[in-house]
NUVOLUM-255242 format. One record per residue: residue number from 0; residue in one letter; chain; y, z, x of N, C-alpha, C in turn. Coordinates in pm, 1 decimal. Example, Ala and Ser with C-alpha at 12.3 -4.5 7.8 and 13.67 -1.06 7.14 Angstrom:
BEGIN
- 0 a A -569.0 780.0 1319.0 -450.0 780.0 1230.0 -330.0 780.0 1320.0;
- 1 s A -225.0 708.0 1285.0 -106.0 714.0 1367.0 3.0 787.0 1290.0;
This chain:
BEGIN
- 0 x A 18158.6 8150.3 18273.3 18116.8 8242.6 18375.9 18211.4 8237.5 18496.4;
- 1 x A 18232.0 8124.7 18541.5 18311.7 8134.1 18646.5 18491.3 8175.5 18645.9;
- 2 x A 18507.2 8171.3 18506.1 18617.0 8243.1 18456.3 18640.8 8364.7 18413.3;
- 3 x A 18522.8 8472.4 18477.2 18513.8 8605.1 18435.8 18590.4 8650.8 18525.0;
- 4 x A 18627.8 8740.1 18480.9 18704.2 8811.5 18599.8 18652.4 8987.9 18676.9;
- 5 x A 18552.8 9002.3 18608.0 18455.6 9121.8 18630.5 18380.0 9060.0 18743.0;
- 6 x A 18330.8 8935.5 18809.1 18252.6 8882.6 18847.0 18357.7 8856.6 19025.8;
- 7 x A 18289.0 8825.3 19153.1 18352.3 8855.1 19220.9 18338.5 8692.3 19271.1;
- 8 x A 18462.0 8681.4 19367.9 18472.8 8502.0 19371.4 18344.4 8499.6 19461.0;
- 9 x A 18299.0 8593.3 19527.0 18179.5 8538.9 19639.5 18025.5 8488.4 19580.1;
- 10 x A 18020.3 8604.7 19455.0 17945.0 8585.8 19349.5 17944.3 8449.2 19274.5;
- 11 x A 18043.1 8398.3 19252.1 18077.0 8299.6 19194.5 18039.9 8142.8 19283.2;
- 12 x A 18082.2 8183.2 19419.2 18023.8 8068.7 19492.4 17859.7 8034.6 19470.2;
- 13 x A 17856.6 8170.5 19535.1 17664.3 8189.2 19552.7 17611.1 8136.6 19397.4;
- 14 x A 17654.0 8111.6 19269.5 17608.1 8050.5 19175.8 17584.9 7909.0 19210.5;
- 15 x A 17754.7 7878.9 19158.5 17761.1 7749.1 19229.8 17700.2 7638.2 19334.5;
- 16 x A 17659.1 7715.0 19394.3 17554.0 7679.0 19531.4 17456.1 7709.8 19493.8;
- 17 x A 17386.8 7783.5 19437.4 17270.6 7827.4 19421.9 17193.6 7761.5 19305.8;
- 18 x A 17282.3 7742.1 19152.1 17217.0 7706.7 19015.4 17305.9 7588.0 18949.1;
- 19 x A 17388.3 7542.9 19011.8 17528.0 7407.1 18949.8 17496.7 7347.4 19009.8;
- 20 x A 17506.9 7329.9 19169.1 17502.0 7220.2 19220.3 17377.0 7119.5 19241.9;
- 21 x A 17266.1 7201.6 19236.1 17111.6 7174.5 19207.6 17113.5 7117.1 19102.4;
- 22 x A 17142.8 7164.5 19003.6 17105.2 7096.1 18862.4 17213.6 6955.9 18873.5;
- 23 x A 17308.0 6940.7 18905.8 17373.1 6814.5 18888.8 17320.1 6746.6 18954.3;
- 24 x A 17292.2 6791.6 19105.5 17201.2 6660.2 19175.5 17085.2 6645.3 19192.7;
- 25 x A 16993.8 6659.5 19088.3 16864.3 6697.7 19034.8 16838.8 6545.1 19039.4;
- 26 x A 16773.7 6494.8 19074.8 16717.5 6353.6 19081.2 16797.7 6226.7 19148.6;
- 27 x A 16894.7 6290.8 19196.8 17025.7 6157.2 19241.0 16949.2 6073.5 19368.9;
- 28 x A 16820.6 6153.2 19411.5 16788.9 6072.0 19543.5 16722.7 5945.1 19515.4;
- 29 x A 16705.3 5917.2 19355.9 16636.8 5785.7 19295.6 16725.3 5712.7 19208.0;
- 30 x A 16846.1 5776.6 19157.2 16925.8 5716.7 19076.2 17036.1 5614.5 19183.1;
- 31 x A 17053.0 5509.9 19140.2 17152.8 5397.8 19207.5 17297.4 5457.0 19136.0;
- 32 x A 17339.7 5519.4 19212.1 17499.0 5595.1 19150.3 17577.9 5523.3 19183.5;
- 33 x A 17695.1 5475.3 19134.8 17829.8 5361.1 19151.0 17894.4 5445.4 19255.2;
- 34 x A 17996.9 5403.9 19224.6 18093.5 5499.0 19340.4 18228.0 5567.0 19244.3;
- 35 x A 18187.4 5509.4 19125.4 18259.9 5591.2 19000.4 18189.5 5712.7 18943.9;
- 36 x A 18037.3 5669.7 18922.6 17966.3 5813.8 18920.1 17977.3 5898.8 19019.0;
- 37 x A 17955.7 5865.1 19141.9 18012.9 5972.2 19281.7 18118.8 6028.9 19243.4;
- 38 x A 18217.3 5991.6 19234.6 18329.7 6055.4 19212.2 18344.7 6127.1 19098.8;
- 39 x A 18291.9 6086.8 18986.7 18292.6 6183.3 18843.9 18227.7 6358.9 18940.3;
- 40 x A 18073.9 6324.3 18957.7 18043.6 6414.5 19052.7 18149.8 6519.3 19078.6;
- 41 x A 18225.6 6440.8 19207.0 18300.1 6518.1 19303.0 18430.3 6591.6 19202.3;
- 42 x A 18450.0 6511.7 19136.3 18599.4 6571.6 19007.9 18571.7 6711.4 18952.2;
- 43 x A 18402.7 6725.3 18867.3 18300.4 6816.4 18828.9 18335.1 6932.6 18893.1;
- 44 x A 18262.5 6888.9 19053.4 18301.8 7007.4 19145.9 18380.1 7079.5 19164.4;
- 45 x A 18487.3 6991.2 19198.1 18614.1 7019.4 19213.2 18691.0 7088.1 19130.1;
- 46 x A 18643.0 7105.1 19003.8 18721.4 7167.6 18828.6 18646.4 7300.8 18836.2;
- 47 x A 18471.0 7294.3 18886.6 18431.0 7402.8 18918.6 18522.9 7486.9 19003.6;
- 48 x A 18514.1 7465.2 19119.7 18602.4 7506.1 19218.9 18755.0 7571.0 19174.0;
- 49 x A 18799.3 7495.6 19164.9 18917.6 7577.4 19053.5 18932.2 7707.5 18965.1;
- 50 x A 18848.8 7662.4 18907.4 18797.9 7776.6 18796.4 18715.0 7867.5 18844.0;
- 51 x A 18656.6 7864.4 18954.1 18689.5 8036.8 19064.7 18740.4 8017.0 19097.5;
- 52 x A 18852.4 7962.7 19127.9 18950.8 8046.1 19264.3 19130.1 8083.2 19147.7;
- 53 x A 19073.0 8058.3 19029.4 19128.8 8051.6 18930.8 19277.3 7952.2 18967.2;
- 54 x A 19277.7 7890.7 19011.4 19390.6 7780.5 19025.8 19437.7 7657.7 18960.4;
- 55 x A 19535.1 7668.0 18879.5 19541.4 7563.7 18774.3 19585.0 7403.8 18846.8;
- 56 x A 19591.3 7313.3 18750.7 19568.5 7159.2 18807.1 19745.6 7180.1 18827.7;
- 57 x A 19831.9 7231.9 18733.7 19972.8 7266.0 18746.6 20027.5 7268.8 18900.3;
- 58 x A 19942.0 7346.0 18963.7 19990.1 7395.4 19122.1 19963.4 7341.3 19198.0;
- 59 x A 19913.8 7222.9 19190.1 19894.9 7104.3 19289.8 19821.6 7139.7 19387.9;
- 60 x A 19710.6 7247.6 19415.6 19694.9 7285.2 19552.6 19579.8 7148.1 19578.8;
- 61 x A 19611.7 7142.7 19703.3 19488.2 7015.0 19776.5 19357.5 7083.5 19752.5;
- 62 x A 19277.6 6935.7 19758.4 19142.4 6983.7 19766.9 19095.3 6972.7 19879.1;
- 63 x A 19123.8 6966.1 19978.0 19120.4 7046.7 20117.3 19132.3 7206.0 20129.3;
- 64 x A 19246.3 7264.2 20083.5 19240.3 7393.0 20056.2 19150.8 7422.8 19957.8;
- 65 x A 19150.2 7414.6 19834.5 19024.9 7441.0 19762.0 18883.4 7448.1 19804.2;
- 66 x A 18854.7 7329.9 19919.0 18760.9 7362.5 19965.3 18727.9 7453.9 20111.1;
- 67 x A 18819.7 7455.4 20186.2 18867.4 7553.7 20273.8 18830.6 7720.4 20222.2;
- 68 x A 18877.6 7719.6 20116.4 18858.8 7871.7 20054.6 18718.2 7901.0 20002.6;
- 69 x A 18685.0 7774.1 19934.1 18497.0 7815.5 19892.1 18413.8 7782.6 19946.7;
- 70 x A 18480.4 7732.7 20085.1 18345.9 7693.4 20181.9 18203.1 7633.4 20135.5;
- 71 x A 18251.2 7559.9 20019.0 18145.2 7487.7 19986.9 18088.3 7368.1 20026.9;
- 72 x A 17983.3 7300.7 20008.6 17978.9 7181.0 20021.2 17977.4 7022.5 19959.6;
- 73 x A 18053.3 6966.3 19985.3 18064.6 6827.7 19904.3 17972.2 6795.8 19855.0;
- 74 x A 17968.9 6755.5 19730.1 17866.1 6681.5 19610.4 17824.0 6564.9 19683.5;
- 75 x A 17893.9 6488.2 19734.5 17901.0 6312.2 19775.7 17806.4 6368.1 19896.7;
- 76 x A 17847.5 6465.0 20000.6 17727.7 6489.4 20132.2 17608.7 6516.2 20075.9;
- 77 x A 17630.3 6626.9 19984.9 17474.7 6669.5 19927.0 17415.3 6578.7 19861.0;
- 78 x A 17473.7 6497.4 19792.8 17347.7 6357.9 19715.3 17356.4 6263.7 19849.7;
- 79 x A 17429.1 6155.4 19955.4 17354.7 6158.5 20072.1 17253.1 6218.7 20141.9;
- 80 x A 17245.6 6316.2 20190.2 17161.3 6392.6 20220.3 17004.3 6396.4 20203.5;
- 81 x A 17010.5 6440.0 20007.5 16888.5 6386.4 19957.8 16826.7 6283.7 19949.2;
- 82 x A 16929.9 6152.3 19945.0 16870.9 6043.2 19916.4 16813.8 5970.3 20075.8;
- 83 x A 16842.8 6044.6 20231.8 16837.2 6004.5 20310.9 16681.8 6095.2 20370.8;
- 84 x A 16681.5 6207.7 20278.6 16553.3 6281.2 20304.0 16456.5 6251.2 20229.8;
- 85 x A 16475.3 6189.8 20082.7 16409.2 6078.4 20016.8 16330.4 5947.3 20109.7;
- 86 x A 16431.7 5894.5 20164.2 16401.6 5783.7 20213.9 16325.7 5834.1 20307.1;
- 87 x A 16304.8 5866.2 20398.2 16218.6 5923.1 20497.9 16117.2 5943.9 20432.1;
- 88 x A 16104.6 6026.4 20315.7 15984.1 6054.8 20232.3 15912.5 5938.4 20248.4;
- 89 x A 15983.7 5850.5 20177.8 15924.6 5738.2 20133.7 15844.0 5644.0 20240.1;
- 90 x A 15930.0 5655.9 20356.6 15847.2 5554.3 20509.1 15769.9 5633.8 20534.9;
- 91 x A 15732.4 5762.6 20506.5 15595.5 5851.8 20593.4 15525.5 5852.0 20521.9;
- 92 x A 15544.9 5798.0 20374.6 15444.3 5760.4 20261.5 15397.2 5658.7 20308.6;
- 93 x A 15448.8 5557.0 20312.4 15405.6 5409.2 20316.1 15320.0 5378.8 20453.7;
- 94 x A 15404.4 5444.4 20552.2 15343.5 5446.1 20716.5 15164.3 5507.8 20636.3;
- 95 x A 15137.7 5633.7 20581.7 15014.7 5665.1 20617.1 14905.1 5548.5 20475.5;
- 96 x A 15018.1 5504.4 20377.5 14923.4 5403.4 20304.5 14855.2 5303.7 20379.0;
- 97 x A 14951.6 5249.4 20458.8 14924.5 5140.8 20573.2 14798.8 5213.8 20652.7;
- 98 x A 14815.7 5278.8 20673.0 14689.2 5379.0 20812.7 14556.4 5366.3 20712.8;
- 99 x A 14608.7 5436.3 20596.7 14442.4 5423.4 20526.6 14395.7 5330.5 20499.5;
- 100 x A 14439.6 5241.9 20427.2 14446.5 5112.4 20425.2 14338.3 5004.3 20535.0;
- 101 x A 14380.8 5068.5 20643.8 14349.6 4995.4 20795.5 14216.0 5086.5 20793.6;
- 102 x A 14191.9 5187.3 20787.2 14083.0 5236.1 20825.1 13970.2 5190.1 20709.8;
- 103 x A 14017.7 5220.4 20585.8 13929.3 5158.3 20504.7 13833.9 5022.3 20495.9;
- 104 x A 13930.3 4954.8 20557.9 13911.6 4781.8 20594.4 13787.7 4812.1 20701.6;
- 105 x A 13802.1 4920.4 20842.4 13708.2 4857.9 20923.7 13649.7 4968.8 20938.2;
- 106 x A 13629.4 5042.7 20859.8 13500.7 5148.0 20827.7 13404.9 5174.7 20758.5;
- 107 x A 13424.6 5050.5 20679.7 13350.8 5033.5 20568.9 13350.2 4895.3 20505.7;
């Protein structure tokens, strides 16, 4: 798909962002990822990325420019992200277990 050429590169982002990048980081906010899986990740992306902007590995372009042009966002920020909005999850869980907890004890 992202190698169609009927298809328009803006189109192609808005996938990417919209139905790829979700599904790869579909659970990463519980998985313990190395820093070799991170990077497999980011490589993924990055081959995505390419393949709209149709630019072969031949032409050396940086992945600074690559990402400059698809204005996308990093795999490695976006699984941070989750796993830091995870964690929060998790202390406003525990904060109100603790609360019930306490009330249960002296309300009954």
């Amino acid at each position: 798909m992202y190698k169609d050429t009927d298809m328009s590169t803006k189109l192609k982002i808005e996938v990417l962002e919209a139905c790829t990048i979700p599904t790869l980081t579909y659970g990463t906010q519980t998985w313990s990822l190395t820093k070799t899986q991170t990077e497999r990740l980011k490589i993924t992306q990055r081959a995505m990325e390419r393949s709209i902007l149709g630019v072969k590995k031949k032409e050396r372009t940086s992945n600074k420019t690559l990402r400059r042009k698809t204005k996308t966002t990093n795999i490695g920020h976006k699984i941070k992200k989750l796993k830091f909005k995870y964690a929060g999850h998790l202390a406003k869980f525990q904060v109100v277990s603790v609360v019930m907890s306490f009330n249960v004890m002296y309300t009954g």
